[in-house]
C-alpha angles and dihedrals in degrees: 000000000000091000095059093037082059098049093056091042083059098041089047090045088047092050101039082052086039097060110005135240113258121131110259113240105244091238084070110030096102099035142301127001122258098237106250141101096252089103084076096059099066114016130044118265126178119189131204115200106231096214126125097224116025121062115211119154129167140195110204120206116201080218090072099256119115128193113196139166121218131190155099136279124209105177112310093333109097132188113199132168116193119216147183143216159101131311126203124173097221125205103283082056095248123133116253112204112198161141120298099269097038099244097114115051114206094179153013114187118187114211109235097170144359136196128156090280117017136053134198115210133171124216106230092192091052097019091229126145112226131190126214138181116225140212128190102221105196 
C-alpha cells in the first residue's frame, strides 16, 4: 500500500513539474481560443512582444485599463519606457490601444492568429505583423 501511494506521489510531483500549475483562462479550458480579442474582456492577459530588438509588453485588465513597457534592446543595453491606458475593441474587432479618456489612439492591432500561448497581430499604424507570447494572469 505504501508502495503504490508512492508511486502516485512520484507520478503527481512529475506531472505538476511537467506541465506546470497555473490556473487555465476559461477562453481556453475546452480547446483552442475563438480569435478575437473578447477574452479580454473578461479574464487577465498579459503579452510579451517576441522581437529581438524591440520590448512591448502588456498587461491586459478585464476592467479596460492596460499597463505596457515599450521600448528597444541593443545587446544587453535596453531602453524601455513604461506606460499606461485604456483599451477598447472597436467595431471592425481590432484592439485599440489608447489615452485615458480615449481621445489619442497609440495603437490598433489587428488579430491575425491565436493559440494558448501565442498570439499573431498586425499594426495597423506600421503594418507590421508581431508575434507575442501570452499568459492568462488570474
Amino acid at each position: 500500500m505504501v508502495r503504490n501511494s508512492t508511486i502516485v506521489c512520484i507520478a503527481a510531483w512529475l506531472l505538476i513539474a511537467a506541465v506546470g500549475c497555473r490556473p487555465t483562462a476559461p477562453s481556453i479550458a475546452n480547446g483552442p481560443p475563438n480569435v478575437t480579442w473578447r477574452h479580454l474582456t473578461t479574464e487577465n492577459w498579459r503579452y510579451e512582444l517576441q522581437d529581438p530588438k524591440r520590448i512591448a509588453n502588456y498587461s491586459f485588465n478585464a476592467n479596460g485599463r492596460v499597463l505596457w513597457t515599450d521600448g528597444t534592446k541593443q545587446g544587453d543595453l535596453h531602453s524601455v519606457a513604461a506606460l499606461g491606458g485604456q483599451w477598447y475593441i472597436d467595431d471592425a474587432g481590432d484592439l485599440i490601444i489608447s489615452d485615458e479618456s480615449h481621445s489619442e489612439a497609440y495603437r490598433t492591432l489587428a488579430l491575425v492568429t491565436l493559440t494558448a500561448i501565442t498570439a499573431t497581430v498586425v499594426d495597423s499604424g506600421t503594418g507590421l505583423t508581431e508575434t507575442y507570447s501570452r499568459r492568462f494572469t488570474p
